[in-house]
N, CA, C and O atoms as CSV, one atom per row, in Angstrom:
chain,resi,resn,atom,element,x,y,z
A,1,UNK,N,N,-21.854,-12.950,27.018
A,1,UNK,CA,C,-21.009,-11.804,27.297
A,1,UNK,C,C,-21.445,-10.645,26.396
A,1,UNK,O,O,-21.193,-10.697,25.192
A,2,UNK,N,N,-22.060,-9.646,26.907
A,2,UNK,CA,C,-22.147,-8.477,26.180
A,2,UNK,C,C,-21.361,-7.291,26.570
A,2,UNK,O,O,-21.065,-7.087,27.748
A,3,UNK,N,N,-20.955,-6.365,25.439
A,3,UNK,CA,C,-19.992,-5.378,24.977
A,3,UNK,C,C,-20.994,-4.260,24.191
A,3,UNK,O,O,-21.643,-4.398,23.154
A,4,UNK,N,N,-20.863,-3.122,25.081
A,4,UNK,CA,C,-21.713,-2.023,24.655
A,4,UNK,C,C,-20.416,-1.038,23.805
A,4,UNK,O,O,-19.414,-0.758,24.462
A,5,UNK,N,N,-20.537,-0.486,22.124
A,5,UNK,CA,C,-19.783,-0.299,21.336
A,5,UNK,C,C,-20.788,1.464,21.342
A,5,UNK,O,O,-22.010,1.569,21.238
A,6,UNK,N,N,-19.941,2.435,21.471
A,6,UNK,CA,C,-20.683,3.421,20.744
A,6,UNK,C,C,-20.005,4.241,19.666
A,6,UNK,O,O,-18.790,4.438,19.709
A,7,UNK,N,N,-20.890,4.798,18.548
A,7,UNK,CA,C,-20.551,5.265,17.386
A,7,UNK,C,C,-20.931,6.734,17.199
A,7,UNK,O,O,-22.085,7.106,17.411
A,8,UNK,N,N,-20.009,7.533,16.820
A,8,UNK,CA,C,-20.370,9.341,16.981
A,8,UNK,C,C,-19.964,9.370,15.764
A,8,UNK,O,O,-18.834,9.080,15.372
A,9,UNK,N,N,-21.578,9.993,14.634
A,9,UNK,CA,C,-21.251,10.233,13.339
A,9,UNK,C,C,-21.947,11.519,12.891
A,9,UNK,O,O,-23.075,11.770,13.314
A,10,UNK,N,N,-21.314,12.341,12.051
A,10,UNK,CA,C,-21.925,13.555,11.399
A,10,UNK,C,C,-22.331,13.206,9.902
A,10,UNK,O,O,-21.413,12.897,9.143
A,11,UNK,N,N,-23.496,13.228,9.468
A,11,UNK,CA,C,-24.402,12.731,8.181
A,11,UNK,C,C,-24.254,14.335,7.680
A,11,UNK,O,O,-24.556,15.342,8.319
A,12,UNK,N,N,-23.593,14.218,6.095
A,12,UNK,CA,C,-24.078,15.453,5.211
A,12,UNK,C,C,-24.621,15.106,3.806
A,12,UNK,O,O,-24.124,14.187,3.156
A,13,UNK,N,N,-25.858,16.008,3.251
A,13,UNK,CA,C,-25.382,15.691,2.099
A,13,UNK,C,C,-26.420,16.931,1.234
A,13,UNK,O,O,-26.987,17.768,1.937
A,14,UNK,N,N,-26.608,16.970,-0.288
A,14,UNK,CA,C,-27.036,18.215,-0.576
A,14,UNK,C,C,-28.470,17.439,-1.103
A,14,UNK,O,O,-28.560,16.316,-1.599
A,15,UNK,N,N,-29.239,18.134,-0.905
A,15,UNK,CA,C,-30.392,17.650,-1.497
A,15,UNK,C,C,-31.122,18.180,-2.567
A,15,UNK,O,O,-30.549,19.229,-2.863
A,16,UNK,N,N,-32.273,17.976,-3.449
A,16,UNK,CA,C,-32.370,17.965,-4.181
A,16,UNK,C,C,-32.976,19.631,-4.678
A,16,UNK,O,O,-33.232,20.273,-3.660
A,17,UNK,N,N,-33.149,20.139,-5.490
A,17,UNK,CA,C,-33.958,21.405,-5.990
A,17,UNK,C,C,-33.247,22.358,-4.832
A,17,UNK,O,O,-33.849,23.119,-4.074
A,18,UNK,N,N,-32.341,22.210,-4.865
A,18,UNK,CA,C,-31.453,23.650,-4.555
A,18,UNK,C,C,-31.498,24.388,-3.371
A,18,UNK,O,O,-31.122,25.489,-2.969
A,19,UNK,N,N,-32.446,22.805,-2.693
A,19,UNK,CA,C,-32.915,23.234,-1.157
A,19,UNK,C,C,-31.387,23.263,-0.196
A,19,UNK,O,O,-30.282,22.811,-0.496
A,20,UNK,N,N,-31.804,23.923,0.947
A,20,UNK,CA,C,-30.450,23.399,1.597
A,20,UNK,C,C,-30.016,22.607,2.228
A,20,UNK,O,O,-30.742,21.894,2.920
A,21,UNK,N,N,-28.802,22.483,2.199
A,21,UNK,CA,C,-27.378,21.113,2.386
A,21,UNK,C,C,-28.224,20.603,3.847
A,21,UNK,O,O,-28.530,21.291,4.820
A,22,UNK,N,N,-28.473,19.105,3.586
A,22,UNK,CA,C,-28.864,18.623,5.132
A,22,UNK,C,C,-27.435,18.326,6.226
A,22,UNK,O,O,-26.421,17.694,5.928
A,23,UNK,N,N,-27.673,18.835,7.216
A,23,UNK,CA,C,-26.668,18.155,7.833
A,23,UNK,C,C,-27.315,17.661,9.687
A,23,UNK,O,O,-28.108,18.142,10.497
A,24,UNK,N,N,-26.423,16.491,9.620
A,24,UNK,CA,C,-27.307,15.940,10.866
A,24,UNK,C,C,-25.827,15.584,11.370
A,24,UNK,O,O,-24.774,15.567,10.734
A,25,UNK,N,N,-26.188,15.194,13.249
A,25,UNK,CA,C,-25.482,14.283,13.993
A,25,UNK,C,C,-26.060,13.215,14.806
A,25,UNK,O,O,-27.253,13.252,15.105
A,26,UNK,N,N,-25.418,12.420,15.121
A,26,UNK,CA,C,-25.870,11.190,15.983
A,26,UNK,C,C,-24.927,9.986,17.011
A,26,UNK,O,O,-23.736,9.751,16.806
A,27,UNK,N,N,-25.237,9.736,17.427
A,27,UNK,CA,C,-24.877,8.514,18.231
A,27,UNK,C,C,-25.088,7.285,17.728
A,27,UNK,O,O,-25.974,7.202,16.878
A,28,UNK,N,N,-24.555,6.391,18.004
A,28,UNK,CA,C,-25.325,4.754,17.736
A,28,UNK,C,C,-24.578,4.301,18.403
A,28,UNK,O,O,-23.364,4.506,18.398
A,29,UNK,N,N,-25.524,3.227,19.466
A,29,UNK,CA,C,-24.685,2.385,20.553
A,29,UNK,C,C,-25.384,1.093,20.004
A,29,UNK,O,O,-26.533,1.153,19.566
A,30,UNK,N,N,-24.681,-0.056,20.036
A,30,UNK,CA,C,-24.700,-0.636,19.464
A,30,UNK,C,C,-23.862,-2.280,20.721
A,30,UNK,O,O,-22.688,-2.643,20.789
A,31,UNK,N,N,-25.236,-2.893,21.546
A,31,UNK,CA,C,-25.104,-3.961,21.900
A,31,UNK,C,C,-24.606,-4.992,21.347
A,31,UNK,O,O,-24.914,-4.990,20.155
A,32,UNK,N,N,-23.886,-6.015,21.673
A,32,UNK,CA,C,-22.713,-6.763,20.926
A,32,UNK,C,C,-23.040,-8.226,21.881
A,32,UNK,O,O,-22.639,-8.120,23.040
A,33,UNK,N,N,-23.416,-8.970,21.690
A,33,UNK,CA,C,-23.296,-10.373,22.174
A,33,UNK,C,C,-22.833,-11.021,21.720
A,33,UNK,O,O,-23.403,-11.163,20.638
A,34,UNK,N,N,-21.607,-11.986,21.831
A,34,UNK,CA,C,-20.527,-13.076,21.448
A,34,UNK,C,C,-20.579,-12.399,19.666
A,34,UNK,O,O,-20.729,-13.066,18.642
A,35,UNK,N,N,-20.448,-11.308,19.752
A,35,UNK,CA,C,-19.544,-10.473,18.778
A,35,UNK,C,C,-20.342,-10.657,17.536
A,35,UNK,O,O,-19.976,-10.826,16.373
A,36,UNK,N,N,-21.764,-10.568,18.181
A,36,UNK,CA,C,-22.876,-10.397,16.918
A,36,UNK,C,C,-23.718,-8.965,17.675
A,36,UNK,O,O,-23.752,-8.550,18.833
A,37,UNK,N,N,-24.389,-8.455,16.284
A,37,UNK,CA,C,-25.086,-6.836,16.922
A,37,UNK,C,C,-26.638,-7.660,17.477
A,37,UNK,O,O,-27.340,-8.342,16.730
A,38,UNK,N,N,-26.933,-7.382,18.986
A,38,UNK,CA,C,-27.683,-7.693,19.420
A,38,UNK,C,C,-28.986,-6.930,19.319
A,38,UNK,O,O,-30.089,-7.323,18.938
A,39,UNK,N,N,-28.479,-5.401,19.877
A,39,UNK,CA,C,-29.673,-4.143,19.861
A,39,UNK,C,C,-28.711,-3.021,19.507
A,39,UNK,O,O,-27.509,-2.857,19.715
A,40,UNK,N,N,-29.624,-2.326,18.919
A,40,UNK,CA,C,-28.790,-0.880,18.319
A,40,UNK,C,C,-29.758,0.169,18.873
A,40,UNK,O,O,-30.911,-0.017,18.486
A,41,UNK,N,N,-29.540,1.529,19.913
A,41,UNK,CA,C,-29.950,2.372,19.696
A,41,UNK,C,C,-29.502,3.547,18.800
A,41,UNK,O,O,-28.310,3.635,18.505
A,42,UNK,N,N,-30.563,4.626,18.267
A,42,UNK,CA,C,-30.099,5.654,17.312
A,42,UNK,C,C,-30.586,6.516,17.836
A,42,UNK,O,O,-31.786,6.374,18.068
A,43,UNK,N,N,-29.852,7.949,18.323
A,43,UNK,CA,C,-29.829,8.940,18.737
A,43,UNK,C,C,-29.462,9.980,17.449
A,43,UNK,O,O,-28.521,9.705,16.704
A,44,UNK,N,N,-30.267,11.174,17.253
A,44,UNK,CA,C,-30.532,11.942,16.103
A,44,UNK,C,C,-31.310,13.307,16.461
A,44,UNK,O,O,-31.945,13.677,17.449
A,45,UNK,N,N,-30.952,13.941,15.122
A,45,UNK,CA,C,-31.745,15.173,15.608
A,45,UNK,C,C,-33.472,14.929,14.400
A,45,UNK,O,O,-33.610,15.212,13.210
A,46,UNK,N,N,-34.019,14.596,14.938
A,46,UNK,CA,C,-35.340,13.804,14.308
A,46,UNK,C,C,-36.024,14.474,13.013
A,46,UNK,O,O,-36.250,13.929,11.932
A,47,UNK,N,N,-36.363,16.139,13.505
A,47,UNK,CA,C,-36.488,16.826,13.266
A,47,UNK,C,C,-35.987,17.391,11.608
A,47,UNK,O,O,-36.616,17.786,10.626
A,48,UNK,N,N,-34.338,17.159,11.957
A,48,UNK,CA,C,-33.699,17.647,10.890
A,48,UNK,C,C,-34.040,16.464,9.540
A,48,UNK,O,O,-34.456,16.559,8.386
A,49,UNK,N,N,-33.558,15.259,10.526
A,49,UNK,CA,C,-34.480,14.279,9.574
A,49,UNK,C,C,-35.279,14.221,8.803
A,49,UNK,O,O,-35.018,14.085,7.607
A,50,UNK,N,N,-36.505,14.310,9.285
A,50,UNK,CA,C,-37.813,14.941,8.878
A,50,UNK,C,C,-37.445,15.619,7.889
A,50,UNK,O,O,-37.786,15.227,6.773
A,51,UNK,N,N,-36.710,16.731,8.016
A,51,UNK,CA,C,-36.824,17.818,7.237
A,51,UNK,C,C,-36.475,17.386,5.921
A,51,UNK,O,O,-37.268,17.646,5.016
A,52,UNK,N,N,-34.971,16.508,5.553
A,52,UNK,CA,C,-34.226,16.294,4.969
A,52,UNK,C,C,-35.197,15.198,3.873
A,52,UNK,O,O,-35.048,15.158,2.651
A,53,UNK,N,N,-36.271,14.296,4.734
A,53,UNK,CA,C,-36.851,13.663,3.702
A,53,UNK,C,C,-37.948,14.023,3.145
A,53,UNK,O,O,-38.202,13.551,2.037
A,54,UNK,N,N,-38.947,15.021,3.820
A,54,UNK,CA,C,-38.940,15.606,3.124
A,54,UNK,C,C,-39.099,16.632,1.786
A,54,UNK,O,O,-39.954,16.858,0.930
A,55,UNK,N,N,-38.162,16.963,2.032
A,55,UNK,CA,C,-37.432,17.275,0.544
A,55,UNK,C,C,-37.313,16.640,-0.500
A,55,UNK,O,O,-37.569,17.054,-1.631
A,56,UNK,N,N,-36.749,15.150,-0.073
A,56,UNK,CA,C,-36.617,14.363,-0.728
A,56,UNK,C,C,-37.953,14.074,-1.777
A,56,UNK,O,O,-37.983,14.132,-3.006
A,57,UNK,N,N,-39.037,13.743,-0.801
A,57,UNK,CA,C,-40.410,13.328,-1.001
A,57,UNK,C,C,-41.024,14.289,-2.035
A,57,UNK,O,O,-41.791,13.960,-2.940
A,58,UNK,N,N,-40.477,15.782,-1.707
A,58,UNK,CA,C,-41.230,16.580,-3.059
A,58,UNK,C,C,-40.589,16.263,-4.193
A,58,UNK,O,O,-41.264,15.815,-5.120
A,59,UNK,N,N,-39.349,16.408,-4.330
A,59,UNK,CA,C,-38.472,15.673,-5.394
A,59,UNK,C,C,-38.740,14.370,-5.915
A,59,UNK,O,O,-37.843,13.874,-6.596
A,60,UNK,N,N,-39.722,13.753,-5.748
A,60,UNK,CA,C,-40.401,12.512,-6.365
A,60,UNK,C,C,-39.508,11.255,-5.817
A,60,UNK,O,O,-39.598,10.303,-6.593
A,61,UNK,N,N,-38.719,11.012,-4.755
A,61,UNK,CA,C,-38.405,10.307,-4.133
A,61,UNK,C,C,-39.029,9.007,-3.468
A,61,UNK,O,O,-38.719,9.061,-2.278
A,62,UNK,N,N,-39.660,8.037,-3.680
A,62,UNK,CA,C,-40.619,7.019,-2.826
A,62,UNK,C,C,-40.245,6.732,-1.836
A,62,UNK,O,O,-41.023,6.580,-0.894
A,63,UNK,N,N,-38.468,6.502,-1.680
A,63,UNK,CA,C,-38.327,5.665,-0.832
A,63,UNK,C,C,-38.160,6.798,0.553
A,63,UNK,O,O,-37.847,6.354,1.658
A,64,UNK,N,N,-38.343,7.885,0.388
A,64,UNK,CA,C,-38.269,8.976,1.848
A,64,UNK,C,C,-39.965,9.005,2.557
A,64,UNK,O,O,-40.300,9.546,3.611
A,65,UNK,N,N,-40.840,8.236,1.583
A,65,UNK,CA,C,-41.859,8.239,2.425
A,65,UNK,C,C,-42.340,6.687,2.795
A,65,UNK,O,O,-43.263,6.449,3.574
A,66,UNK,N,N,-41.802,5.989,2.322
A,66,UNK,CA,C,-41.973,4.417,2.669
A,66,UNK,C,C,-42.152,4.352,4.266
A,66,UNK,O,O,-41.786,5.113,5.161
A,67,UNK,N,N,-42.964,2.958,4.265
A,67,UNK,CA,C,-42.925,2.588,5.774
A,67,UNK,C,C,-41.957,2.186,6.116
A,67,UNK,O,O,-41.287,1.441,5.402
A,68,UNK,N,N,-41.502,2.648,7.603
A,68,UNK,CA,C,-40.261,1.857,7.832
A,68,UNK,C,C,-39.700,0.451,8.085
A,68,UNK,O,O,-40.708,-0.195,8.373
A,69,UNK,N,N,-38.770,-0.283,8.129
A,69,UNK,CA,C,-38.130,-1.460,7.961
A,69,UNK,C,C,-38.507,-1.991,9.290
A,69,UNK,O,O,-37.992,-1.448,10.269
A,70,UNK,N,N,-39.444,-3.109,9.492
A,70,UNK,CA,C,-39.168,-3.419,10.910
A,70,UNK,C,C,-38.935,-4.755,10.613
A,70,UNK,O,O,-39.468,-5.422,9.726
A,71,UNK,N,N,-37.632,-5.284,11.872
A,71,UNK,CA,C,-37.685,-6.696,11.912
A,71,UNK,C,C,-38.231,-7.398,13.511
A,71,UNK,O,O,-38.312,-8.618,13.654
């Protein structure tokens, strides 16, 4: 039995060297089989993303340029 769950979230936060405040929105739907997360999509503005890390990355940050997590 699957149950499609969706999630509407606004991400803020200030970043580093006085750059400006990131702010993002998104979706996450989030497939549900016998009430475990099956598949998750993430809907985003990519871009802003990007932007936000970055920033981060000049700010001596590692983990904004790491490879990403795959399972």
């Amino acid at each position: 039995m699957n149950t499609t769950v969706f999630v509407q979230w606004d991400g803020t936060a200030t970043l580093p060297h006085g750059d400006a405040s990131y702010v993002n929105r998104g979706l996450h739907v989030f497939t549900l089989r016998w009430g475990r997360v099956h598949a998750l999509e993430e809907f985003q503005d990519s871009q802003e993303a990007a932007r936000g890390l970055a920033a981060q990355a000049a700010a001596g940050l590692k983990e904004a340029v790491a490879e990403p997590i795959v399972s």
